[in-house]
N, C-alpha and C positions, 0 to 999 in steps of 0.2 A: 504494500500500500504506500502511496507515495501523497505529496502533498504540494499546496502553494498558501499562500497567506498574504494577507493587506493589513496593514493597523491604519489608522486616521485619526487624529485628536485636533482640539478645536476650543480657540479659548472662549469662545460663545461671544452674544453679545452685551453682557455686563459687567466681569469679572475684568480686571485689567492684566493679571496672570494665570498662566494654563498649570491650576496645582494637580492634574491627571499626570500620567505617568504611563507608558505603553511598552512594551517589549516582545518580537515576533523572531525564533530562533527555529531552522530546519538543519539535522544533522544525519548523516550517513552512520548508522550504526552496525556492529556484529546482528543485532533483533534487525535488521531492514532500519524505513528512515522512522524518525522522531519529530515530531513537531510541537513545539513550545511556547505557550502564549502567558500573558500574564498582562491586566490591565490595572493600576493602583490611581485613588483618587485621593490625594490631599485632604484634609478635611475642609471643606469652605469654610470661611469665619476664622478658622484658626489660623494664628500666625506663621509662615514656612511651609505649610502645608507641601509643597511642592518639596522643598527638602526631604522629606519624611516619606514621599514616593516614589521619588528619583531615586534616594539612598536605598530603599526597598526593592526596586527594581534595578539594582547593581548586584545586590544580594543575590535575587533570582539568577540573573544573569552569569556570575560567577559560579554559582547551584551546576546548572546545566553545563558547563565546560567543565569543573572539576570532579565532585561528586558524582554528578549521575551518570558518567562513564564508568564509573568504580560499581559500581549498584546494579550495570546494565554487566560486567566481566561474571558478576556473581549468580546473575539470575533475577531479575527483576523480582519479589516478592514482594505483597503490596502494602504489608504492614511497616517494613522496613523502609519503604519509598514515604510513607504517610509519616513517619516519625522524623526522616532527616528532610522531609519538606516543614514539618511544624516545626522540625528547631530552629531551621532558617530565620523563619519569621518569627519566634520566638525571641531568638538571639537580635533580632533586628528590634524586637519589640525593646526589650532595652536598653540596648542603644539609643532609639528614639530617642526614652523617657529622659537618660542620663542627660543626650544633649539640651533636653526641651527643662531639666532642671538645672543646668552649668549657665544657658543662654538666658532662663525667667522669661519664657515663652510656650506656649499650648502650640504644640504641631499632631499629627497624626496622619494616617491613611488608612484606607480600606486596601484589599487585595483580594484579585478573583482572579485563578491561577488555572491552568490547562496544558495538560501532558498528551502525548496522545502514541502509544508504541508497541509493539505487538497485537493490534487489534482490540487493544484496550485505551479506553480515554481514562485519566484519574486529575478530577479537582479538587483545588484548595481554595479555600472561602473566608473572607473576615472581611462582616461588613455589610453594605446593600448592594456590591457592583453585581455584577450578574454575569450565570455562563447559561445560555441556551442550544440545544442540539435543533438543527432544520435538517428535514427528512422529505417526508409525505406530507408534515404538519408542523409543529413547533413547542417544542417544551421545552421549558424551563428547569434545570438541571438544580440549581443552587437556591437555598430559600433564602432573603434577605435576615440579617441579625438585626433585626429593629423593634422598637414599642409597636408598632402598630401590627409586625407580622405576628408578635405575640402574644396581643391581645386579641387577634384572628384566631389565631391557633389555642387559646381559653375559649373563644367562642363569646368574647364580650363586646367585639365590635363585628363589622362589617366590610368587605371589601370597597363599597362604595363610602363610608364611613369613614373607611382609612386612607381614602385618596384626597380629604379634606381638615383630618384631623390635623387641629396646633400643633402636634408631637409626634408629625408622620417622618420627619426627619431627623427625627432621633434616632443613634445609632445603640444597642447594647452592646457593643466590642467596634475596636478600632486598634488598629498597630500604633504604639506609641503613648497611649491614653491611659493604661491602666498596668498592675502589677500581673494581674490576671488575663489570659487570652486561651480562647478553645477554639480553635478555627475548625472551623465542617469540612469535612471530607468525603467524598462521592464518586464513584468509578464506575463501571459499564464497559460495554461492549461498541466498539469503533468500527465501520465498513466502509466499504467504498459508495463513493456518492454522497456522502453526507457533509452539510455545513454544519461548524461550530463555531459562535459566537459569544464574546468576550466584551462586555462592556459597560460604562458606567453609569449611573443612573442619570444622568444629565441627559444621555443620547435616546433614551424610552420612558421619560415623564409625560410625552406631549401626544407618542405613536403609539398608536393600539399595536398589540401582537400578530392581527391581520397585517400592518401594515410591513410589518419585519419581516414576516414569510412572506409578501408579497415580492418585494425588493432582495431580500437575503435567503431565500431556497436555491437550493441546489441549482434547478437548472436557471435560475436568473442572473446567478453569480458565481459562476465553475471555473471563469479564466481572471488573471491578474487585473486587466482593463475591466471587466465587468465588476469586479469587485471593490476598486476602487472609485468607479462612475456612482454605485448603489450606498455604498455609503457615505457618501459625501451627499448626495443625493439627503439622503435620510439625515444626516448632520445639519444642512440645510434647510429642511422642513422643520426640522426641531426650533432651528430660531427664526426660519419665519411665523413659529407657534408660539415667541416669545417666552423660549425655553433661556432661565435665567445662568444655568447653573455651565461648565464647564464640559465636553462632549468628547465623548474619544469612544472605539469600538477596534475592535479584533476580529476576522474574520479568516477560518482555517476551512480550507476543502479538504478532501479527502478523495481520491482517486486511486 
């Protein structure tokens, strides 16, 4: 199974800096190829935010060159791949915290992270960014860590409820923010033909789900040129919806 991939970020139109953070890695392995995605959003409001994504997305990126060649010599096994992905971001988690107490400053990030090797996909999650698989249809892989997907999941609000509640962007975990972090973990099975997408909450506040499979299914966006027309395309309709927040997206085919 082989692969191609496009990232696209976007500092929208109110924000004066792009605190997203993007990373899109294909490598020729002993397993066949790999494909590696990982999109982090700064926290809005907080000061550096972009610091604390970038630096996160260094971590990643180093992950995949040294580590997971060591982990692919031995056998990929998925609890071992789940552990030295969480220490990453663990290890990074306080680093944050330290510099965000040396500097007297609040930074943070989310991360929504995507592996994709031996016919297997395996994500990593902290936060609201979002991983979706496009097939025949479109589902959503990753659940957001937030107040309001947890008071969905009590059964005390409402989906419609929580698209307007004061507290729908409140995060329950963020890299950087706290001493505590349990990032989600989620794997499956990977085939040819299928999209996977990476991305932040800025780029699907304003687009229904019809509209991402419409633009981001497999056959609408299977070559490099298509998939960079489709999401920029959709990054563009986000603010002309007067999408306030920061836009970035990942997009991995599979062939």
């Amino acid at each position: 199974m082989d692969f191609i991939a496009e990232a696209h970020t976007d500092v929208g139109i109110k924000k004066k800096t792009n605190q997203d953070s993007v990373l899109v890695q294909l490598a020729d392995t002993a397993s066949g190829k790999a494909a590696f995605a990982v999109v982090c959003d700064g926290m809005g409001g907080l000061a550096k935010g972009e610091v604390a994504s970038a630096s996160l997305i260094k971590a990643c990126a180093s992950w995949f060159e040294e580590a997971f060649p060591l982990l692919l010599e031995k056998g990929i096994e998925e609890q071992e791949l789940r552990e030295s992905l969480e220490n990453v971001v663990r290890e990074k988690n306080s680093q944050i915290m330290e510099y965000g107490r040396a500097s007297s400053v609040s930074l943070g990030t989310t991360v929504v992270l995507l592996l994709i090797v031996g016919r297997r996909y395996y994500i990593l999650n902290v936060g609201d960014s979002r991983a979706y698989k496009l097939t025949d249809g479109i589902s959503q892989l990753t659940k957001d860590q937030t107040y309001v997907q947890r008071e969905m999941d009590m059964g005390r609000m409402t989906p419609e409820q929580a698209k307007t509640d004061p507290q729908r962007n409140v995060l329950l975990q963020c890299v950087g923010a706290g001493d505590y972090l349990d990032p989600d973990f989620y794997s499956g099975e990977a085939a040819p033909g299928e999209n996977y997408m990476l991305c932040s909450d800025g780029f699907r506040h304003t687009v229904s789900q019809q509209e991402l499979y419409q633009y981001l299914n497999p056959q609408a966006a299977n070559t490099e040129q298509d998939m960079k027309e489709c999401m920029k395309y959709l990054t563009d309709l986000n603010k002309y919806r007067k999408e306030q927040d920061n836009i970035s997206v990942v997009l991995v085919h599979t062939y």
